[in-house]
C-alpha positions, -999 to 999 in steps of 0.1 A, spaced: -402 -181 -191 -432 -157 -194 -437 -120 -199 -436 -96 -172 -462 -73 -178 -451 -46 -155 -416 -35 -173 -425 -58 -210 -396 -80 -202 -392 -118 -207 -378 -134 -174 -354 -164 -178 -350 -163 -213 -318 -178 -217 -318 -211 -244 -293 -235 -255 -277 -229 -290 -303 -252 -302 -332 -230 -296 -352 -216 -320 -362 -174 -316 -399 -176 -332 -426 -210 -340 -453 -196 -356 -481 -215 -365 -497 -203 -394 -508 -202 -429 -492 -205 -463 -514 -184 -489 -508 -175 -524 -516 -135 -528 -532 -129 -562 -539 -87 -558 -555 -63 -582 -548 -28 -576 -581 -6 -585 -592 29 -580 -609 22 -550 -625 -4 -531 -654 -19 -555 -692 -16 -538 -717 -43 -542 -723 -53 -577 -698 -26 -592 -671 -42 -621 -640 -20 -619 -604 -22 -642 -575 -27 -624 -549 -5 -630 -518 -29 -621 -526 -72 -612 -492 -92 -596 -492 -121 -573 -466 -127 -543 -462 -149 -511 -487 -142 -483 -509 -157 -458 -510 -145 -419 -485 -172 -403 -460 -172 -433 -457 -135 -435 -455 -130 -398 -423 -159 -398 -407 -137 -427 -413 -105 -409 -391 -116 -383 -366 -136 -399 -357 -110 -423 -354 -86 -392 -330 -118 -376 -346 -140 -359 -345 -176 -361 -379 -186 -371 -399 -221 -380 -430 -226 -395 -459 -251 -388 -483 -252 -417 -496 -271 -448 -490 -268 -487 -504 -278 -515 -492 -309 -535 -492 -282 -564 -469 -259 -587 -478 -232 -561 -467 -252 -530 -430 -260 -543 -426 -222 -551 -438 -211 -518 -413 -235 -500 -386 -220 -517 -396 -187 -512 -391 -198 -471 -360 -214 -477 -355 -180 -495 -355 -159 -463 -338 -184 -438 -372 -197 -423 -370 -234 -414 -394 -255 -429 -391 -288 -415 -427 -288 -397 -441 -276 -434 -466 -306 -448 -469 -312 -485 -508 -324 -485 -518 -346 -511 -552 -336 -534 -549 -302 -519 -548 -272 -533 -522 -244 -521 -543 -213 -500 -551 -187 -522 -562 -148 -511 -582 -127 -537 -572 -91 -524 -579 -57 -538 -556 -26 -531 -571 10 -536 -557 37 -541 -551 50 -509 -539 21 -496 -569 4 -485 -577 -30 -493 -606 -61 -494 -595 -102 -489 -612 -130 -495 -590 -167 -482 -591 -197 -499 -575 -219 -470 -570 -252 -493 -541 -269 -476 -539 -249 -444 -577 -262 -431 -559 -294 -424 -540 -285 -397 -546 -302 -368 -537 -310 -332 -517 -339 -346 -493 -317 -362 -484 -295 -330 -478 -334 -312 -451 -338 -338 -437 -299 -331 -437 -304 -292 -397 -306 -293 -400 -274 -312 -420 -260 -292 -400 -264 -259 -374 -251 -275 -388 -218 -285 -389 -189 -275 -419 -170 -284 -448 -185 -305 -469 -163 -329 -509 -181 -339 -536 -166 -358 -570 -176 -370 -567 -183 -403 -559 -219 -390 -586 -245 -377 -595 -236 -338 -586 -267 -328 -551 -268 -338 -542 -232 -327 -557 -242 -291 -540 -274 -289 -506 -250 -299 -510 -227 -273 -518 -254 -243 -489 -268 -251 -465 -239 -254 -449 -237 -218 -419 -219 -213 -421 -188 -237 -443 -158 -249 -475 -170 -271 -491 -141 -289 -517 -148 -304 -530 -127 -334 -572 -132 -333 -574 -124 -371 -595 -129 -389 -617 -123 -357 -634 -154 -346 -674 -163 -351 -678 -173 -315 -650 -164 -280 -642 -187 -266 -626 -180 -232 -593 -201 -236 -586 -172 -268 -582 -149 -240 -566 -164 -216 -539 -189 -231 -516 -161 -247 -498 -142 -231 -506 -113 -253 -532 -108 -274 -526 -85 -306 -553 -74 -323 -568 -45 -348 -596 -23 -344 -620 -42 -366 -611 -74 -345 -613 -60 -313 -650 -43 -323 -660 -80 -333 -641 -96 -298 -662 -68 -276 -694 -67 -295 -689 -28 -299 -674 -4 -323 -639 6 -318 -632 39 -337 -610 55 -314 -586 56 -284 -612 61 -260 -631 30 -275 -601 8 -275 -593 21 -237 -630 4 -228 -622 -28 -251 -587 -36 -235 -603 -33 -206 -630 -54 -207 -607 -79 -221 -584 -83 -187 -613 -84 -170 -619 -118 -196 -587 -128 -178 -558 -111 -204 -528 -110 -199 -516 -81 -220 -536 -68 -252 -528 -46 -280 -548 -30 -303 -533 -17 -335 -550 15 -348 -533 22 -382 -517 53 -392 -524 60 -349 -498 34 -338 -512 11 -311 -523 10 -274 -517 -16 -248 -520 -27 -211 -519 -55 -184 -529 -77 -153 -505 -55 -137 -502 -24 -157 -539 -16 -166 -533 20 -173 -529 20 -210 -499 33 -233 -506 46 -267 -476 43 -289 -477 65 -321 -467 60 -354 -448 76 -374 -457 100 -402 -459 83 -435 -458 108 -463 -474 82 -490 -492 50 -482 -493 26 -511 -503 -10 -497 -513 -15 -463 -520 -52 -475 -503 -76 -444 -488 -45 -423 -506 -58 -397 -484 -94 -400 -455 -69 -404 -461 -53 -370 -466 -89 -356 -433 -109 -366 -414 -77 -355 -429 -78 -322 -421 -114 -318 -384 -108 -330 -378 -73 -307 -396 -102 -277 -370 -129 -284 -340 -108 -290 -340 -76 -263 -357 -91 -233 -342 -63 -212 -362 -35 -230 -396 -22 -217 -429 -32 -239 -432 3 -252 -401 2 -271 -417 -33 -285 -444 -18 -297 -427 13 -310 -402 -6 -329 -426 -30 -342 -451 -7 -352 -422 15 -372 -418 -13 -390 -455 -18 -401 -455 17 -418 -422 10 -435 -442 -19 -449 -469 -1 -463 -444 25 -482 -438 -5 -509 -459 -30 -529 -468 -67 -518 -466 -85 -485 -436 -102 -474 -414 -81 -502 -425 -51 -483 -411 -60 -452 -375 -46 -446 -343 -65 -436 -323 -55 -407 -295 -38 -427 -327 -19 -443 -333 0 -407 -322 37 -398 -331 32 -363 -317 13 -331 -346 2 -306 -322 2 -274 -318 40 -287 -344 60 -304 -366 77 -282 -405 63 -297 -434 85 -293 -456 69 -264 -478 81 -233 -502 70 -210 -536 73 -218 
């Protein structure tokens, strides 16, 4: 089963009643988030006007995204052998995401993320991976039932290299996206060429093409020069500007835009948001084209950043006013 880049549908995707919708291998972080004026420059000591913590961390709020949309989703990662770590379990269990492939790791701490949130919705994180920098290749050998029995998986780079490579050789009959955030120090070909997609941001993409991606234009050249890297399919998020994307065999590019959001309070993990929806609009409407994908996915992202937090911010299915197989998105060629 693999993605046809042409129309954005998943051929053969039919799966016993066994088969799980989403794998994602990812991180478990505790969010600890100080809302402030604005973003603090070097050396500048600011009051916070509100502090909370909540559930984050790229994998884990990427597996809620979608389950709390519908899909069946299963998590690989590692937490620690802390107060934290039982809480976060819980909070899975919470949202119906299976946890079975989630290690407790002894004389580890739980991952911790110092973020600031201005304002205007703007924020700054720092990752403490405790925990999740043990994740190895060993613990995809003991997911390979689960992972011939997915669907679509869903990786980042908040986890070691080694183990997100060794998770998407070994995925084989489904849609890998991989999510290059944060962006990585070094490319390495196999980034670009395992996934079938690669989803990214601007910041990522202007670190992935050694040039600055402000705009359309500039993330036109970038997607570019990544199918010639050998791509399959990549999209770029832009923000408030929705997101673009092309492929192998559709190279002209489609910019999808968002929709207007009349007050942004948190953009903290919309980018996850837009990611797990993707995934569950993949697993659950192969028929549609990608544009419609995208569209849904990225309405979904700027619900998110309407509310507070990470994964509360995210909507549930009953939550929607909008049916993907109807609503006419806002997408050209570009």
């Amino acid at each position: 089963m693999g993605l046809d880049s042409s129309t954005g549908e998943i051929a053969n995707s039919s799966q016993d009643e066994k088969s799980t919708d989403i794998t994602v291998l990812g991180t478990c972080i505790i969010d600890c988030v100080s809302y402030v004026p604005h973003l603090p420059t070097v050396g500048e000591t600011l009051r916070a006007t509100r502090y909370q913590t909540g559930y984050g961390g790229k994998g884990a709020n990427q597996c809620v995204s979608a389950a709390k949309l519908g899909s069946k989703t299963v998590l690989i990662s590692k937490l620690g052998d802390d107060e934290w770590g039982d809480k976060y379990r819980e909070n899975l269990e919470k949202f119906n995401v299976g946890t079975n492939y989630i290690e407790t790791t002894t004389g580890k701490s739980t991952g911790i993320a110092q973020i600031n949130v201005a304002e205007n919705g703007e924020n700054q994180i720092v990752i403490i991976p405790g925990a999740n920098d043990v994740l190895s290749p060993t613990d995809i050998d003991k997911a390979q039932d689960l992972l011939d029995s997915s669907k679509i998986l869903i990786c980042q780079l908040e986890t070691p290299l080694p183990a997100t490579l060794a998770a998407l050789r070994r995925f084989k009959n489904g849609i890998s996206i991989l999510n290059a955030s944060p962006a990585p120090s070094e490319n390495t070909l196999e980034l670009f060429t395992l996934p079938t997609i690669l989803c990214i941001n601007q910041v990522e993409a202007a670190a992935m093409s050694k040039r600055a991606v402000p705009n359309i234009e500039e993330a036109k050249r970038a997607i570019s020069n990544f199918l010639c890297l050998g791509c399959n399919t990549v999209i770029i998020t832009l923000g408030k500007e929705g997101a673009i994307f092309a492929s192998l065999s559709e190279p002209k590019p489609i910019h999808v835009r968002a929709p207007r959001v009349e007050e942004v309070l948190d953009t903290t993990g919309a980018g996850d948001a837009f990611v797990g929806a993707l995934a569950h609009y993949l697993a659950r409407y192969p028929d549609l084209p990608l544009y419609r994908k995208v569209g849904g996915a990225v309405t979904i992202a700027s619900m998110s950043v309407q509310q507070y937090g990470t994964q509360s911010s995210y909507p549930m299915a009953k939550d929607l006013r909008f049916d993907i197989t109807l609503k006419n998105f806002d997408w050209s060629y570009v």
